[in-house]
FINUMAR-664908 format. One record per residue (C-alpha): residue in three letters; z, y, x negated. Coordinates in steps of 0.5 Angstrom, whole numbers, plus 500, padded with zeros to 3 digits. Layout:
AlaZYX/...
# end
This chain:
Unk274299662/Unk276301669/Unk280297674/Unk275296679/Unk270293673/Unk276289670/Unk277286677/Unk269284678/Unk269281671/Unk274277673/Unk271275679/Unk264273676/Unk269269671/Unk272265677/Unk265264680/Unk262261674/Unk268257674/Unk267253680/Unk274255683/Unk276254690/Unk279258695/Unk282257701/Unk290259699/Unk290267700/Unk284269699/Unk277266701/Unk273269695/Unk272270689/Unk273278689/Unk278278693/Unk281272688/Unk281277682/Unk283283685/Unk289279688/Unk291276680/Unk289284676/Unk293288680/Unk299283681/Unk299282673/Unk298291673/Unk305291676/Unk301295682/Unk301295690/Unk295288692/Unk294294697/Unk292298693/Unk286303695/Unk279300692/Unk274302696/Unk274310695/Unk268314693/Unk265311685/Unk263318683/Unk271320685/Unk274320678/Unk281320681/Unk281314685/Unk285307683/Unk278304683/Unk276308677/Unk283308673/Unk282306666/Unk286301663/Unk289299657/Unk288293652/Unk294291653/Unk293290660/Unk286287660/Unk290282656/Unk295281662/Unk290280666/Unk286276662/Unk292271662/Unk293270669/Unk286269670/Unk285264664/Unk291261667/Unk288260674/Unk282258672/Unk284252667/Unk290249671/Unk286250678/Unk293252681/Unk292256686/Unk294264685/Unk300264689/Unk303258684/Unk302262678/Unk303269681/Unk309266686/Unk308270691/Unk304270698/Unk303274704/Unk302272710/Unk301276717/Unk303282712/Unk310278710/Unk311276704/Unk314270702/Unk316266695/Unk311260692/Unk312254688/Unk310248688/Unk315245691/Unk312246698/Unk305249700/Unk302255698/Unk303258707/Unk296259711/Unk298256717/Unk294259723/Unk300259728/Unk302266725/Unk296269728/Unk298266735/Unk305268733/Unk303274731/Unk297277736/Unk301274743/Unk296269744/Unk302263746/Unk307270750/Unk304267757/Unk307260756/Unk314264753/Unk319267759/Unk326271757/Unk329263757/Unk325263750/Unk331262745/Unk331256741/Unk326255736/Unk323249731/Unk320250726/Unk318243724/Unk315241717/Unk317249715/Unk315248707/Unk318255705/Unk320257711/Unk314262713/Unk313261720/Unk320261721/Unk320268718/Unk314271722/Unk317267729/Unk324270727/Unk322277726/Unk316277731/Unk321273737/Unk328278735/Unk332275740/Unk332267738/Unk335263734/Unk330258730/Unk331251727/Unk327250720/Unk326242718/Unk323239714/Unk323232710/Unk323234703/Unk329237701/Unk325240695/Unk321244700/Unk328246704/Unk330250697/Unk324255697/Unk325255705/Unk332258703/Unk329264699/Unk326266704/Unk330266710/Unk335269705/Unk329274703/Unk328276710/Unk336277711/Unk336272717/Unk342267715/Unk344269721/Unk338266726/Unk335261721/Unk338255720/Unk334250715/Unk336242716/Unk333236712/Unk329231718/Unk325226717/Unk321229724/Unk325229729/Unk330224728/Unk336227724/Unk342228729/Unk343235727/Unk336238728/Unk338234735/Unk344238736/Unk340244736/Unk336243742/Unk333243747/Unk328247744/Unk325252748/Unk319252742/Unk317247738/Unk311250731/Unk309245727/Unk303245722/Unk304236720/Unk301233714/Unk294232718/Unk289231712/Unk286224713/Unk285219708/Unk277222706/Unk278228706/Unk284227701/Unk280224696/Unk275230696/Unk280235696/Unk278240691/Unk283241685/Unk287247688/Unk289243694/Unk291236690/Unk296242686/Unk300242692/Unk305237695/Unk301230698/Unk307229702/Unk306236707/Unk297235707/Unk296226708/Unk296223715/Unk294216714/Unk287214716/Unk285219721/Unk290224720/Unk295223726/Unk300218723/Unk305223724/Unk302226730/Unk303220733/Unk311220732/Unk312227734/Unk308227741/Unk311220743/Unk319223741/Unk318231742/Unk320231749/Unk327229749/Unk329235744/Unk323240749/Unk327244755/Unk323244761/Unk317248762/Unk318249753/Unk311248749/Unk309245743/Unk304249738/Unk301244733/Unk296246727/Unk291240726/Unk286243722/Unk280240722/Unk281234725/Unk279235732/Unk276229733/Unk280225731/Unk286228735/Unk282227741/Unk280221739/Unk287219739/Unk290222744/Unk284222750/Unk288224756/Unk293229754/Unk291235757/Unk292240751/Unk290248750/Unk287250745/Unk288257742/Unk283262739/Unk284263730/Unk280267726/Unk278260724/Unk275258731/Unk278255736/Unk279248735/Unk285249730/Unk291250733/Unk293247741/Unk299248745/Unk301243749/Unk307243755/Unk312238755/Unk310236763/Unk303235759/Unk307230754/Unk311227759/Unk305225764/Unk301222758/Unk304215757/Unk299213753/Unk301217748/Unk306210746/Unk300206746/Unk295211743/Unk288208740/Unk289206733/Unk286210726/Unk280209725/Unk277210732/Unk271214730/Unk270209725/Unk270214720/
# end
């Protein structure tokens, strides 16, 4: 058998299974190459697609009993438990990063990398941007990607749990960026010495949005994940609610705040009917990540006496 046969048994293993993607990959090939060479020891960036005829190519490279055996394993495991990959393998990658994984903290996917990344935000960043949050940081990702994108800042990672905060420290130390990144338990923006870190010229957050029905029908590999860093009440906005209402008493003048809501647009919108916010482009679309200007926040006084969950009635 070949290396490029044992990841398309695998994958149609996935496939009669019913898994479901979403935390690292989208399908079920790119699932199975993902655990295969992972459990072979070799690069997830290893070279698939040469020429089937060409004998010397990884595609083509024969593998033995034992590693079938290891590979089977792990893809057992994925299929049984419906934890997703980077659990069982406790790594994932994100923008080409890459970070530590347990169950202590969701899997990292949040789409404010790519506008980190590709300098869709840069317009609303002067040579003044030097104080960044990372609220809700889970394992530290975004963080990371800012301090390495942004290499003249200091960030603040914060989260509630503290569980989640330990796997953020493997990962700014990881990254060797002790030095820039300081991590701190926060029930929001509420601990005083997240407070003492500001003003903040940038605030990231990807919050718990997923409302009440969404949660009940998440597919198993999400319900793996921690409840506390996914469920937003009723229409997904409770914690949204509290963060807008207080953001701009730890935002400096003319700072931003790029918030993640998934797929929870209108209910954001609904929510918050005033507030004039960007919306920014994703490979997800562009209705999944917006950014708003502390002037903005400050000019919607309704966003203290916003309408009540459930406005869609949905």
């Amino acid at each position: 058998m070949t290396l490029m046969e044992l990841i398309e048994s695998g994958a149609q293993q996935l496939r009669d299974a019913g898994v479901s993607f979403g935390h690292g990959t989208t399908n079920a090939f790119d699932e199975a190459a993902w655990l295969v060479l992972w459990s072979l020891g070799l690069p997830l960036d290893t070279p698939l697609e040469a020429p089937a005829d060409n004998p010397d190519s990884m595609a083509n490279r024969a593998v033995t009993l034992e590693e079938r055996a290891q590979a089977a394993t792990l893809l057992i495991a994925r299929i049984t438990t419906r934890k997703p990959a980077a659990y069982l393998t406790h790594e994932a990658w994100l923008q080409g990063v890459a970070f530590y994984v347990d169950e202590r903290t969701i899997v990292p996917r949040s789409l404010i990398a790519e506008v980190i990344a590709d300098g869709s935000i840069d317009y609303w960043l002067t040579e003044s941007t030097q104080r960044i949050l990372d609220l809700c940081t889970g394992n530290g990702s975004l963080a990371v990607i800012a301090a390495l994108t942004f290499p003249d800042t200091v960030l603040t990672g914060s989260d509630l749990s503290s569980e989640a905060l330990a796997v953020a420290r493997i990962n700014v130390d990881k990254h060797g960026l002790q030095d820039r990144i300081t991590l701190i338990e926060s029930d929001g923006l509420r601990a005083p010495a997240l407070q003492a870190r500001g003003p903040f010229d940038l605030i990231l957050c990807n919050p718990p949005y997923v409302n009440t029905q969404s949660m009940a029908t998440l597919p198993a590999e999400y319900q793996a994940e921690p409840v506390l860093a996914l469920a937003g009440g009723t229409d997904g906005m409770d914690f949204v609610r509290t963060l807008l209402a207080e953001a701009p008493a730890v935002m400096a003048p003319g700072s931003v705040l790029v918030l993640e809501i998934g797929n929870e647009r209108d209910y954001f919108e609904a929510a918050f009917p005033s507030l004039e916010v960007v919306w920014l482009q994703t490979s997800a679309g562009d209705d999944q990540v917006l950014l708003v200007t502390r002037e903005a926040l400050l000019a919607c006084s309704a966003l203290l006496h916003g309408p009540k969950p459930g406005a869609l009635g949905k």
